[in-house]
N, C-alpha and C positions, 0 to 999 in steps of 0.2 A: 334473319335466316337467309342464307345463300345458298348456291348448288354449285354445284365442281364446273357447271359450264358458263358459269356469270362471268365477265368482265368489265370488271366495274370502271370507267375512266375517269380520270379524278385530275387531270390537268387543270390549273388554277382558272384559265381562260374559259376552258369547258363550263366548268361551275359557276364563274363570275354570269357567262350568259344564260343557261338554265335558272340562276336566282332571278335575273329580272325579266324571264320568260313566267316567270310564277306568279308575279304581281297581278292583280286583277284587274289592276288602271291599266296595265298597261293596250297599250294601240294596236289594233289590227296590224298597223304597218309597224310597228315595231315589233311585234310579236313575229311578226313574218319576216323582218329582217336578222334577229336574231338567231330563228330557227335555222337559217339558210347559212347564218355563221357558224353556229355550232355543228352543222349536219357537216361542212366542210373539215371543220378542226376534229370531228371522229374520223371521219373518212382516211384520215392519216394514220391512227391507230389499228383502223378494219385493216386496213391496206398493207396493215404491216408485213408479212410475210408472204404477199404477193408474188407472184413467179416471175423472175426475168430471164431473157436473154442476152448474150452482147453483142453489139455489132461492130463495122467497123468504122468511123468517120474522120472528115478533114476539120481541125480546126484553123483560126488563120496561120497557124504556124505551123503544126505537122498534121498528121496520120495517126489519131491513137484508136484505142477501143474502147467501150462505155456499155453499161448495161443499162435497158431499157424495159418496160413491161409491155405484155399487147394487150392493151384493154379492150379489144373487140372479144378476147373472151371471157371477161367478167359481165359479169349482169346483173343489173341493179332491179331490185323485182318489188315494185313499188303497189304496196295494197291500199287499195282507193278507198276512200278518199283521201287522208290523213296524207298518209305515207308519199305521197307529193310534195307536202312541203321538206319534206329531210331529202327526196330522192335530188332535188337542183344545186343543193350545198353541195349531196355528194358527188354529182356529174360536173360540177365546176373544179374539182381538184382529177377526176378522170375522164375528161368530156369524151375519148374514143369508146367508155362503156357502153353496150348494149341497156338496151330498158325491156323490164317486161312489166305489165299489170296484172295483178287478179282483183278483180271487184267483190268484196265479204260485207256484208252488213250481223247487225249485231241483231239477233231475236233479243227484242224487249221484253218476254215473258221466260223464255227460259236459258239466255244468255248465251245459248248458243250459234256459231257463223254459219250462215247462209251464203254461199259461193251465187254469185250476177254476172261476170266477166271472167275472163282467162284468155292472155294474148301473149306468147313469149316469145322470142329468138327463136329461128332453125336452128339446128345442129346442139342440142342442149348437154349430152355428152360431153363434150368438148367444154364446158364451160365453168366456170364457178360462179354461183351464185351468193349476191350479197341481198335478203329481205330487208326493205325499210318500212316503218310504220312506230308511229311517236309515241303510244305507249301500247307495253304487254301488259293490261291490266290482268282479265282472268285465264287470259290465254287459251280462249278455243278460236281467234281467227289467227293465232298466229300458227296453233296446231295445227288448224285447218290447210294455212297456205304452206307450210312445209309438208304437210303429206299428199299435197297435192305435186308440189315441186318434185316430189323425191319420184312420181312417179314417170318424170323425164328424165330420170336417171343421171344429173350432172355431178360433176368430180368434185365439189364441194357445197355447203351451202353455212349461213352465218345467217343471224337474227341479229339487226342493229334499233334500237328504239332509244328516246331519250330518257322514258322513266316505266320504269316497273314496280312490282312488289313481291315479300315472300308468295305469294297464293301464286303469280301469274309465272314466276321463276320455274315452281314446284309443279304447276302441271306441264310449261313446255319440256323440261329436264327428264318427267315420266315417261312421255311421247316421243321426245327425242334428245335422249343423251348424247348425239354425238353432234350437235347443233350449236355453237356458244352463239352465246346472248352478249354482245357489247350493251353497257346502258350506261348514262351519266347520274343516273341515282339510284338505288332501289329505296323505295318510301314505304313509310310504316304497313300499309292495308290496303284491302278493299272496302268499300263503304256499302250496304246493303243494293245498291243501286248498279255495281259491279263500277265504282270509281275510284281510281286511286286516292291515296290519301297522303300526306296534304296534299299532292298532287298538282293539277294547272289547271284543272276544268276537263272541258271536251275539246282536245287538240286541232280539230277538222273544226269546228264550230269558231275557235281564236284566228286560225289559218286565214279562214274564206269570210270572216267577219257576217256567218248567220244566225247569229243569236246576239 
């Protein structure tokens, strides 16, 4: 099952690095270098219908014009801890983006996000907002940090993660229709434990190598 706001990306490179981001052998530092590949080759996608303007420049032979984006109004709003590792892939294809954090942890008894931190950009009107954070399993922190964001009022926002599922699609879609969801899978379920299934584990746990 899908929802009208998924975006599923399916570029062969994408996939090739999510398969051996999946592997259980695989290494802390490969796990982390691939994340940071793959969070780069979405960020092309997200980025796609970014706003530019044109200016005007010399190249060594004449005067033309060229259209460019200002990435000091996008902002990359990275929920901690996870969400770190996909925010570096995607500040190295638009290093002038702004960063924000929100700190969510997960209630172990009723699955619900407990907001710790909140730190964003001035001027948040002005801005579009892209969330990263590596999976939307049940989807109450990703709930959580868009209806926090919305409450800064900016001109766009997007939800980028590398794996979801039906459950975790179907509550953010509830909460917020006018949100897409970029993801490089959506997987069968959630597992009684609120995990995705097959899944990759605990993505902040593979990241920071603490388990």
């Amino acid at each position: 099952m899908t929802t009208p706001n998924a975006h599923l990306i399916t570029h062969p490179l994408v996939q090739h690095k999510l398969t051996l981001m999946r592997r259980k052998d695989a290494s802390t530092n490969s796990f982390r270098r691939l994340l940071n590949e793959l969070a780069s080759l979405m960020a092309y996608e997200v980025t796609r219908d970014i706003p530019t303007s044109e200016i005007e420049i010399e190249t060594p032979l004449e005067v033309t014009r060229g259209r460019v984006i200002d990435g000091k109004k996008l902002v990359f709003v990275s929920i901690l801890r996870a969400g770190t590792g996909i925010l570096d892939g995607m500040l190295s294809v638009v290093p002038g983006a702004r960063v924000g954090h929100i700190g969510l942890y997960r209630d172990p008894k009723t699955l619900t996000a407990v907001e710790y931190y909140f730190k964003m950009p001035s001027d948040m009107q002005e801005r579009d907002i892209v969330v990263v954070d590596p999976m939307l399993a049940t989807g109450n922190s990703a709930v959580a940090a868009v209806e926090r964001l919305k409450e800064l009022s900016p001109k766009s926002i997007k939800f980028v993660c590398l794996l979801t599922c039906p459950e975790g699609l179907k509550t953010m879609y509830e909460a917020h229709p006018d949100v897409p969801v970029y993801t490089a899978a959506i997987d069968r379920q959630l597992n009684e434990h609120g995990y995705i299934l097959p899944g990759l584990g605990d993505a902040g746990d593979r990241i920071f190598g603490t388990k």
